[in-house]
Structures are given as C-alpha cells and as structure tokens.
DRENLO-976840 format. One record per atom (N, C-alpha, C, O): x, y, z. Coordinates in pm, whole numbers, plus 50000, padded with zeros to 5 digits. Layout:
N
XYZ
...
This chain:
226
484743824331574
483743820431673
483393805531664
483133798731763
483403801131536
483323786231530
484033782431568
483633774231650
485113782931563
486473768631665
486403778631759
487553783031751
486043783131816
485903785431996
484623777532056
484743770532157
483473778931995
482133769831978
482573754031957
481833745632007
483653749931890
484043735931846
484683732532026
483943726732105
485833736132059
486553739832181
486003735232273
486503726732346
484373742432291
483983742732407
482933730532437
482513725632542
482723728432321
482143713232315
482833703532326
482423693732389
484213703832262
485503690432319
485413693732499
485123684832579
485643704632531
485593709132691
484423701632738
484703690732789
482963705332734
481843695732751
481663685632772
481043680632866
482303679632662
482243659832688
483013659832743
482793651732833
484383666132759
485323657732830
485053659332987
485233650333069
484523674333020
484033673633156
482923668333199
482653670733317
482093660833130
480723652433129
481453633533181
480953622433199
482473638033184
483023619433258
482733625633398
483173616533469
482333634233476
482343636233621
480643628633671
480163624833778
480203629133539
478793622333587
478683609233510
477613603533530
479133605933466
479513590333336
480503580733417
480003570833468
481713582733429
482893582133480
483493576333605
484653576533647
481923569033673
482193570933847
482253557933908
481393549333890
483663556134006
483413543934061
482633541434134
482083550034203
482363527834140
481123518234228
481443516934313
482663518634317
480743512834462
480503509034590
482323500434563
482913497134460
482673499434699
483543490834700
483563472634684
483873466334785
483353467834604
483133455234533
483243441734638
482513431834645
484693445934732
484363437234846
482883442134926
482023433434937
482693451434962
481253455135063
479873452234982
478703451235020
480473451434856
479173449834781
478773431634758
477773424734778
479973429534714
479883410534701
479283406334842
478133403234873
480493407334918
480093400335106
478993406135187
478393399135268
478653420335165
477663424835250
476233427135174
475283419435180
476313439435102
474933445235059
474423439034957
473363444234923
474853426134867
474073418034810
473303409034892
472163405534861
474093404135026
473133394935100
472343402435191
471233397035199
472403410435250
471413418235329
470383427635258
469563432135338
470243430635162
469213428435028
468623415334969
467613415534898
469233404734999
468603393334966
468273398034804
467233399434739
469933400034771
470063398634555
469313410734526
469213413034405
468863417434588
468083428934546
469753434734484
470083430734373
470473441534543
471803449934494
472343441534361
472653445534248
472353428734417
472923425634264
472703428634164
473563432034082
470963428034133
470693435434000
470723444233995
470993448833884
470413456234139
470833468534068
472143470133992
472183474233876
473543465734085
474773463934022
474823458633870
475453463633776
474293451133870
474413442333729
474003454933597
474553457933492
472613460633677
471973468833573
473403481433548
473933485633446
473633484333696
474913498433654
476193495433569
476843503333500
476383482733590
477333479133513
477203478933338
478083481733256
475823474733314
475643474833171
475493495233159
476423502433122
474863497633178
474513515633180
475893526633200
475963538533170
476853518433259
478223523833292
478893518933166
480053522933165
478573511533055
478903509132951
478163521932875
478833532132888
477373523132826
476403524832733
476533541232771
476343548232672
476823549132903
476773561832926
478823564832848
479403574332796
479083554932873
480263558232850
480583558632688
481153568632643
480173546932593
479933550932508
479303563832443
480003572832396
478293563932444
477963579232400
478493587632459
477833597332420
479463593032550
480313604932557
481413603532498
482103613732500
481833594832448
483183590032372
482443592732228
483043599732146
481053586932191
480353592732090
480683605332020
481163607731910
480203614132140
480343633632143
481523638432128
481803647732052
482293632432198
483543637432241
484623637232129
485433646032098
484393624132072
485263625331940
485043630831820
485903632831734
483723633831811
483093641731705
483343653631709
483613660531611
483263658331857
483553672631867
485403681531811
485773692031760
486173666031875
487233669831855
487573669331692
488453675931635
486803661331640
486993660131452
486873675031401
487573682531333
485213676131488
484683689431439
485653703531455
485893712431374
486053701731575
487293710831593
488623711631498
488993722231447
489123702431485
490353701331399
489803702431240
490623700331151
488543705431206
487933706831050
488063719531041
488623725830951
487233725631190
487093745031142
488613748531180
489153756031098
489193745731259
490693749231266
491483749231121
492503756031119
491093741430981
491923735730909
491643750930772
492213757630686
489853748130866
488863758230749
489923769530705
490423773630600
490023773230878
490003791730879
491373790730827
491783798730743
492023782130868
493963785630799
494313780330704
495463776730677
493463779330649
493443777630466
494113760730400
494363755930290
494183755830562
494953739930530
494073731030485
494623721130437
492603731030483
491713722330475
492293713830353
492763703130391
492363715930229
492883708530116
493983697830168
494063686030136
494573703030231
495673692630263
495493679730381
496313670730397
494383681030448
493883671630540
492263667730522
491653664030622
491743668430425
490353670730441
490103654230412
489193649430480
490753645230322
490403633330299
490773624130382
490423612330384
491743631630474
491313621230641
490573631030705
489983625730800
490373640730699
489323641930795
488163636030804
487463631430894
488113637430665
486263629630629
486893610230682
486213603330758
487973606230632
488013595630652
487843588630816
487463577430853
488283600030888
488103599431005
487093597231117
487013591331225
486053608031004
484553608131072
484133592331025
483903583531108
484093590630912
484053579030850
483593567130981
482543563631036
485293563430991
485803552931111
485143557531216
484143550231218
485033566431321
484473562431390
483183561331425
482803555631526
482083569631300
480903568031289
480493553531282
479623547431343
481503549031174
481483529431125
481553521831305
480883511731327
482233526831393
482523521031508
481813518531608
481643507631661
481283530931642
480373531731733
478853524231666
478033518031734
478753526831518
477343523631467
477683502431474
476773494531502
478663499531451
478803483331411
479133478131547
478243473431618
480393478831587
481383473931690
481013477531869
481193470831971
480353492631845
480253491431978
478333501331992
477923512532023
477753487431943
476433491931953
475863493832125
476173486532219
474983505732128
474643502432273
473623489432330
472683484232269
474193485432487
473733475032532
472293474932566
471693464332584
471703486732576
470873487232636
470283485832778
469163480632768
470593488632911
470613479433012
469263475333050
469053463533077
468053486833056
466843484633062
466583470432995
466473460333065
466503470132864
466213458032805
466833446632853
466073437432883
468273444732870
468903433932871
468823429232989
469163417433001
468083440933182
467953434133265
466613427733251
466353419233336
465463430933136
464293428233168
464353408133111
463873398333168
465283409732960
465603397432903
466333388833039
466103377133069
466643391933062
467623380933168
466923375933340
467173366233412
465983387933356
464843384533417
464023373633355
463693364233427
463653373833225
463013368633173
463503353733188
462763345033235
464623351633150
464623342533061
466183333133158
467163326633121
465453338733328
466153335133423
467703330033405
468183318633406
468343343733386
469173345833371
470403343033286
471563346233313
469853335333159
470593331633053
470923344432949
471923344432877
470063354332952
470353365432864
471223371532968
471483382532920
471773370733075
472643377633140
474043376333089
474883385333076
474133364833063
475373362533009
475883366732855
477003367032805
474973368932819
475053375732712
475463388032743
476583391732706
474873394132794
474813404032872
476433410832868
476963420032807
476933399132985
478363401633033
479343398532954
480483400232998
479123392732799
479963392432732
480013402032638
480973403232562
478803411032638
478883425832581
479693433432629
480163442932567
479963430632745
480653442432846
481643437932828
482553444532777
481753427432857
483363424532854
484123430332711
485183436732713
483503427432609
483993428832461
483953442632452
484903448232398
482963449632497
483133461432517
484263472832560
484543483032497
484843468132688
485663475332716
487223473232668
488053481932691
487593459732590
488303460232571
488433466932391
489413473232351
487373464032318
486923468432169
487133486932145
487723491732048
486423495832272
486533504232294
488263510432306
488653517832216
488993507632396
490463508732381
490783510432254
491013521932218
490903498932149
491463503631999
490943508331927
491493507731817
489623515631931
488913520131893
489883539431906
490523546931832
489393538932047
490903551032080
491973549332063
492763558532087
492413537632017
494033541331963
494253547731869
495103556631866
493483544231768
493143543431662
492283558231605
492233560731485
491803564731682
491393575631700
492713583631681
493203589131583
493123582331820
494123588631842
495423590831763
495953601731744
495863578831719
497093580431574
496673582531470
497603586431399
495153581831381
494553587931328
494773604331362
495723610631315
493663610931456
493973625131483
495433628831504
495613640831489
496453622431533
497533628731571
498363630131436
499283638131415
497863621031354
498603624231200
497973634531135
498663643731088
496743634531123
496293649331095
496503659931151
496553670431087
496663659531263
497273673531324
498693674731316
499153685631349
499593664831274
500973669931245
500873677831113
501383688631084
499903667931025
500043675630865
499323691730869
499653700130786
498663693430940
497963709430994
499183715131026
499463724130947
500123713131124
501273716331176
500213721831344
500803728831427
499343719431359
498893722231533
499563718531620
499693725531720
500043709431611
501153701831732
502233694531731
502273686631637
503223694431813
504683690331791
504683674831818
505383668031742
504243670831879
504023660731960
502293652231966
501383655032044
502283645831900
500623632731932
500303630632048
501133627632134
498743632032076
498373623932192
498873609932164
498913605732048
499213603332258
498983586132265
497873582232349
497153590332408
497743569032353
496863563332406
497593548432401
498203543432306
497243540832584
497833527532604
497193518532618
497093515432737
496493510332528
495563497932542
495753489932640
496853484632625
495073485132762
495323476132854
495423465232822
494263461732804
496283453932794
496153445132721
495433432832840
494753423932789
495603432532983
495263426433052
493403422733008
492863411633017
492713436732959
491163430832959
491153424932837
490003424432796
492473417032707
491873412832653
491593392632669
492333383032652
490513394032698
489653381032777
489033371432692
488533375132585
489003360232724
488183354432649
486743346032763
486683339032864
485803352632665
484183347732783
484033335532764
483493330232860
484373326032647
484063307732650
485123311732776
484623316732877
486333309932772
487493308632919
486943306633025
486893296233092
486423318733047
486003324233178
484573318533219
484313317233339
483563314933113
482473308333134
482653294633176
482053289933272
483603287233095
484393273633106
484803271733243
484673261033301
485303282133294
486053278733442
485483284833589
485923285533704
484233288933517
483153289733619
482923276533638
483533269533718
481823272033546
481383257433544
482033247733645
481633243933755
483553243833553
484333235633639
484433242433795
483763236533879
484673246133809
485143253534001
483483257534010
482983268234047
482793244633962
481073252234063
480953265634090
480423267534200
481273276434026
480483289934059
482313297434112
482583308734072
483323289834198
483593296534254
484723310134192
484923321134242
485373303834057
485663313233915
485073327433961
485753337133995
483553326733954
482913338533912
482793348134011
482043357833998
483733345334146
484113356334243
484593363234150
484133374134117
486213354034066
487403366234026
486483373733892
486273385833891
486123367233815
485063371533746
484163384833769
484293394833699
483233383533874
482613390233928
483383408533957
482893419633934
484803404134020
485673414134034
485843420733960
485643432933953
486383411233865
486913420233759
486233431333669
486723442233639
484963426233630
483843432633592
483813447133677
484163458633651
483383442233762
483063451933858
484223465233883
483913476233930
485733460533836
486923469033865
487173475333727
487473487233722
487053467133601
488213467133486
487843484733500
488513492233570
486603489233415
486383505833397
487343512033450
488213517533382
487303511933632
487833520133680
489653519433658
490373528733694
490173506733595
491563510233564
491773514933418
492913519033394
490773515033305
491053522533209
490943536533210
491743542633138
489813545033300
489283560533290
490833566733278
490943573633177
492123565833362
492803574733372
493563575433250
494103586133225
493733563233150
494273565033053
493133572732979
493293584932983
492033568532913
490923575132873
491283589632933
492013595732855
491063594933016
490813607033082
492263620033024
492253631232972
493283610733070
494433616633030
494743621132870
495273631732838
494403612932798
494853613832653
493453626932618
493673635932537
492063625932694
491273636832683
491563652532692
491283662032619
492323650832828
493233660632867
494023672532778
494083684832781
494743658232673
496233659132586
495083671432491
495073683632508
494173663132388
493473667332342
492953681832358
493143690432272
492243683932481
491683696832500
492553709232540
492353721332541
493683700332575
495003711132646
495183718032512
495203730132489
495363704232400
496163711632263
495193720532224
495703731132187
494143720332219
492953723732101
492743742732213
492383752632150
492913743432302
493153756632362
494223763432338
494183774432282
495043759232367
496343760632314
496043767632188
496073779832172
495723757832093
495413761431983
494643777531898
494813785331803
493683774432022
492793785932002
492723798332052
491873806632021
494293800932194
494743813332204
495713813332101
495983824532057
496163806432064
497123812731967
496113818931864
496223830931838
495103811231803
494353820731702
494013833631740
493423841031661
C-alpha cells in the first residue's frame, strides 16, 4: 500500500503542471497592445507572473522529486534491495534537498514586485536576473536528478532503459551581456530581452513534462507488476 501511496503522489505533482505550467497571453499582444492600453498597468502584472511562474514551478519540481525518491525507497524496501541502493538513495535526497534549499531559493514575487516598486525599479533587475539564472540552473539540476535516479534504478533492476533529460543550452545567458546591450541600443535590446523572458518556460515544459512522463510511466509499470 505504501508504493501505491508513493505512485500516486509522483502522479499528483506531475499532474499539478496543468495549473503551474501555463502559457502567457501572446507576448506580441501583450508588448504592442495591452501594456499600452493599460497605461503599464499589465506590465507589472506580467512582470509579477513571470517571477510566480518561477517560484510555482519550483516547488512542484520540489514535490515531485521527492515523491519520486520516496517511491523508488519503498519499492527497494519491499524487494529486499534496499542495502544495495540505499547510500544513493539517501545521497540523492541529499542533492536535491542541498538544491532547491541553496541554488534555487524562491524569488518571492510579492516581495520583489513591492522592492522594485520601491526602489523604482532597480530591484527589478535583480529580479530578472533571478529568473533568468533560474531557468537555466533548474535544467541541471534535472539532469542530474535524472542520471542520478536512473543509476539507481538500474542497480534495483526496475528499468531497462533511464529517463534522460535535454538541457537547453540556448538559455544559458549572461545578464551583465544582456544588461550591457540594453544600455548601448537605448532600451531597444530589451524588446529581444523582454521576449525571451516572456517565451524561454514555455520551450523547456515539454522536455520537463516528458522525462515526468518517463518517470511515472515507469513507476506504474512498476507497481502492476508488484
């Protein structure tokens, strides 16, 4: 009953990206139209969803990987393998407890729109270099997850085959760069800027989503066979 209880909690988070998970207004209608006919009102809302579309996403990646640890522990329990994987397992929880607690602390968005209000708009940029570092920090974070868990589950013998996972290498960015070449081009940089922000998420979810997939497919799998 416990790894069916483990199961259904990997199931949980992973079906909890339907409310986490969601693309934004279309970025052209939002830049050219409904920021100026709000008169900047949309922008901050945008600005705010963008930090919160971080920070929701983190903590289900939080759950989600815990659950799947938690799963592959009672799986190891009941078939008497635990001895043989238990010092990565623990090592496992380890890493990504260390990850989420150091590397990918939450942004907060409440706070960080009230600071950047404040402090007319210099804490924003801060702001956006959380995010930015964010989404690309997050990626090897799941790689790393992932060839982690997939070596433990070969030594279990659960699966023939590893999830993978494909780091986008395109978001890895640098914010002096991109701050730098705002400046010079007077503002006009921070269209592509602006974009990108506004897009990168939605081209990582399907890798994210998919390797979730891999995961919960196996871990059922798993658990009719028990």
């Amino acid at each position: 009953m416990e790894q069916i209880h483990a199961v259904r909690q990997v199931d949980r988070y992973v079906h909890q990206r339907r409310a986490t998970d969601q693309r934004f207004v279309s970025w052209a209608l939002y830049y050219f139209l409904l920021r100026w006919v709000t008169l900047g009102i949309y922008a901050i809302v945008i600005f705010y969803r963008r930090l919160k579309r971080a920070d929701l996403f983190r903590d289900r990646q939080v759950h989600y990987t815990e659950s799947a640890i938690t799963a592959t522990r009672q799986y190891a329990e009941q078939h008497e393998h635990y001895g043989a994987a238990r010092d990565d397992i623990n090592d496992l929880w380890r890493f990504m407890k260390e990850r989420f607690e150091d590397e990918h602390k939450p942004i907060k968005p409440g706070m960080s729109l009230a600071l950047s209000l404040l402090t007319l708009g210099v804490y924003g940029f801060y702001a956006t270099y959380r995010v930015m570092r964010f989404w690309w920090q997050i990626q090897l974070t799941e790689q790393d997850f992932y060839d982690q868990l997939g070596t433990i589950w070969a030594k279990l013998g659960m699966i023939r085959y590893p999830v993978t996972f494909e780091v986008n290498e395109d978001l890895h960015r640098s914010f002096g760069i991109y701050l730098f070449l705002t400046i010079i081009t007077l503002g006009i940089f921070w269209i592509v800027w602006d974009y990108r922000m506004h897009t990168d998420p939605e081209k990582l979810y399907p890798e994210f989503h998919s390797a979730e997939d891999g995961v919960l497919g196996a871990l059922r799998t798993i658990d009719m066979r028990g």
